[in-house]
C-alpha positions in Angstrom: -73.2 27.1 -6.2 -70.2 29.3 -8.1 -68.9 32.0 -6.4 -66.1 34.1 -7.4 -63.0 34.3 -5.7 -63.2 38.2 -4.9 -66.1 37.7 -2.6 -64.3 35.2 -0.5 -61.7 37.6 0.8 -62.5 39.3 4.3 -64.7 36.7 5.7 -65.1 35.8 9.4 -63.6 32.4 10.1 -65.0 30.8 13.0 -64.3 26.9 14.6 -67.0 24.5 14.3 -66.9 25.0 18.2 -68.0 28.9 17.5 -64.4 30.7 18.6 -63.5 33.0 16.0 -60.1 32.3 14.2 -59.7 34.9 12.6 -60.5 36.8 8.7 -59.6 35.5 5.3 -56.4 37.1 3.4 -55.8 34.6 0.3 -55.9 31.5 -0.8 -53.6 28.6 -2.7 -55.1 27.2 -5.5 -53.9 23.9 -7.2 -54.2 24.3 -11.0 -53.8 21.0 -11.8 -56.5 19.7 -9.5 -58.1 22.8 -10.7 -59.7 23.5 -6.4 -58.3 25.6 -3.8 -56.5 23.9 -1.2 -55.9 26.3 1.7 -57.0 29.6 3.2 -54.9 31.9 4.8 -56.2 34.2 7.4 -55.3 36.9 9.5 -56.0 36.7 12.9 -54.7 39.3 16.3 -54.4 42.7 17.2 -50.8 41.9 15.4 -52.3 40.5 11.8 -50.6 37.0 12.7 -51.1 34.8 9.9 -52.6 31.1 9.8 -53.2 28.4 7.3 -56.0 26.0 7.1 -56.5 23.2 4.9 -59.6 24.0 2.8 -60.4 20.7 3.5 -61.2 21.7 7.0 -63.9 23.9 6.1 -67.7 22.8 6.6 -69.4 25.6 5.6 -68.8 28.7 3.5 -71.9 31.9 2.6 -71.5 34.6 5.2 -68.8 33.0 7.0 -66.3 30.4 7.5 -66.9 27.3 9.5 -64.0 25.3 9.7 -62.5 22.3 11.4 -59.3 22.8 13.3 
């Protein structure tokens, strides 16, 4: 399923264990491979920021499940 980029941004993340991590912020995108390789998310009372391979994530619609 296609899904535009816009509605990606401000998603729960969540571990596949169930903790939360934290809420998407933006996203690198390899233009050659033409696929987005990591999302970055904010995560704290103090908006630190984390990356995660987007190879770690298992399931994207209402929120993130990702592998860490």
């Amino acid at each position: 399923m296609a899904r535009k980029i816009s509605e990606l941004y401000e998603m729960q993340v969540y571990s596949t264990e169930g903790a939360f991590l934290g809420v998407t912020e933006d996203f690198t995108f390899d233009d050659v491979e033409g696929r987005l390789v990591e999302i970055e998310i904010s995560a704290g009372r103090r908006g630190e920021r984390r990356r995660i391979s987007y190879d770690s994530v298992k399931a994207c619609k209402d929120i993130y499940i990702v592998e860490i």
